[in-house]
C-alpha positions in Angstrom: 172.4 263.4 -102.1 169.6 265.5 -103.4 169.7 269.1 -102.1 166.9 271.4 -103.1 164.2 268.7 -104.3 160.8 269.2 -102.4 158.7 266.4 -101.0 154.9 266.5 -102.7 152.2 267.2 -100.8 149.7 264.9 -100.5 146.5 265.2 -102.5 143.6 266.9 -101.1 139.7 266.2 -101.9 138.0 269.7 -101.4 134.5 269.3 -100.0 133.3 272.5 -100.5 131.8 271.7 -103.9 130.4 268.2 -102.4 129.0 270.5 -100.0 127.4 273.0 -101.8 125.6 270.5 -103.9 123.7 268.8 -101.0 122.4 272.2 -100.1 121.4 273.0 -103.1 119.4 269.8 -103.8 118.3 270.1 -100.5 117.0 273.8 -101.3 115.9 271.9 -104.4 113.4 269.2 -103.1 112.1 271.7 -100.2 111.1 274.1 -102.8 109.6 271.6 -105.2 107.7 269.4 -102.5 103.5 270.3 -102.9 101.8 270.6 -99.6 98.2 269.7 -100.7 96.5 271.8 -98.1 98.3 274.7 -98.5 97.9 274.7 -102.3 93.6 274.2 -101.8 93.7 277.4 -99.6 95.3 279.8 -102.5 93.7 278.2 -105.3 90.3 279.8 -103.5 91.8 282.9 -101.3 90.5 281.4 -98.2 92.1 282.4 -95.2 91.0 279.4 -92.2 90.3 281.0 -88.6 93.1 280.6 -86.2 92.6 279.1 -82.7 95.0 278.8 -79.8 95.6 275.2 -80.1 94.3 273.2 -82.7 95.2 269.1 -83.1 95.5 268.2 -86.9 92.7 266.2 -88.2 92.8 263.1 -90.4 90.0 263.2 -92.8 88.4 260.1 -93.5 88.1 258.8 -97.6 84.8 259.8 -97.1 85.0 263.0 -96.0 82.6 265.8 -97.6 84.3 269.2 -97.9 81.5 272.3 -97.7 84.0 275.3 -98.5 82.4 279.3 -97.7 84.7 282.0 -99.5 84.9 285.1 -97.9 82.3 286.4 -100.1 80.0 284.0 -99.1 79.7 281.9 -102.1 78.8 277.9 -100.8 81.2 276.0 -102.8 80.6 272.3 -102.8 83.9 269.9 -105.2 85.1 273.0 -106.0 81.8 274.8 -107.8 79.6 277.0 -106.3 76.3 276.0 -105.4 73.0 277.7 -103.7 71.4 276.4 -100.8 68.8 274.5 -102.0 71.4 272.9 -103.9 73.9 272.0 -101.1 70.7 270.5 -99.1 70.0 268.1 -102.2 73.5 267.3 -102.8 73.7 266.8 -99.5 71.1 264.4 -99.0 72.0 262.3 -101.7 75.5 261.8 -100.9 74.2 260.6 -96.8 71.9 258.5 -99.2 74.6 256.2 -99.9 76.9 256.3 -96.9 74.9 258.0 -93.7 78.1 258.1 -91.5 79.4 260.0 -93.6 82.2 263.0 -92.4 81.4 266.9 -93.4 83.9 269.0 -93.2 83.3 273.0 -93.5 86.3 275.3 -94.7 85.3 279.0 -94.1 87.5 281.9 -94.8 88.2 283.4 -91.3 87.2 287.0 -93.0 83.9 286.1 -93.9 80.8 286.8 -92.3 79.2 283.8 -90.0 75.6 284.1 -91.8 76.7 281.9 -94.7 78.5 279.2 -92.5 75.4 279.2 -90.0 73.4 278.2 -93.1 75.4 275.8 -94.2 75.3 274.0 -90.4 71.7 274.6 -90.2 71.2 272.4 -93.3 73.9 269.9 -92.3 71.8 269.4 -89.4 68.5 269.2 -91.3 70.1 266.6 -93.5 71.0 264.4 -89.9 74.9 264.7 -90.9 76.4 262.6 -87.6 79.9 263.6 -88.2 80.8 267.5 -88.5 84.1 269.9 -88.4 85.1 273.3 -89.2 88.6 273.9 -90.3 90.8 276.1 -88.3 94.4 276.1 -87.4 96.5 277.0 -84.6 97.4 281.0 -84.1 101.0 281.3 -84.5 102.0 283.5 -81.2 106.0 283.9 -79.2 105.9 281.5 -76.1 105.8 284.6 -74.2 102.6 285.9 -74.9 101.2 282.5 -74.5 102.4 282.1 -71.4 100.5 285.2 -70.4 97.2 284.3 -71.9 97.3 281.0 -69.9 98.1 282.8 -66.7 95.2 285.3 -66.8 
């Protein structure tokens, strides 16, 4: 008989790596995933007007987007534009699809002159379908609470 031999232990599988990996490609894809919207508002510096509740909108293919910077510059695609320019732009793109949806991005810091121009000639041009891009104020359910009570 065999005094003094040991019986092996079992082999173990360490999941701490295994772990560690998921996180990290989980870290990976969060941080690598573009949010379209969010990369629009910095490419311009525009800062959207927060409401107390907001529902998200789904913007048709169609969908026009009129964006004001905070400087008041009309931006239309992406380059400014003037007024007389938005109007004719306008016009021409109802030309081809009247039912067409505007949608106006201001930057919440901005004045409202340029925005109310930019309405006024929406409206001239008979646009049917109209929005203004906000979204919801981020508050603690607390304070909410209280603003719903008063």
């Amino acid at each position: 008989m065999l005094s003094g031999t040991q019986q092996d232990d079992l082999p173990t599988l360490n999941m701490t790596p295994l772990i560690d990996m998921v996180f990290l490609l989980i870290i990976f894809f969060l941080v690598g995933t573009r949010f379209e919207q969010y990369e629009n508002e910095r490419r311009l510096d525009l800062q959207v007007p927060e409401v107390a509740a907001a529902r998200p909108m789904v913007s048709a293919p169609s969908q026009l987007v009129i964006e004001v910077t905070r400087d008041g510059t009309i931006r239309w695609a992406g380059s400014p534009v003037s007024l007389p320019e938005l109007a004719k732009r306008l016009a021409e793109a109802l030309q081809d699809d009247p039912d067409r949806a505007v949608l106006i991005r201001g930057d919440g810091r901005a004045t409202l002159q340029p925005v109310a121009d930019v309405l006024s000639i929406c409206q001239q041009q008979g646009v049917r379908h109209l929005g203004v891009s906000v979204r919801e104020r981020r508050q603690r359910p607390e304070r909410l609470q209280e603003q719903r009570s008063e």
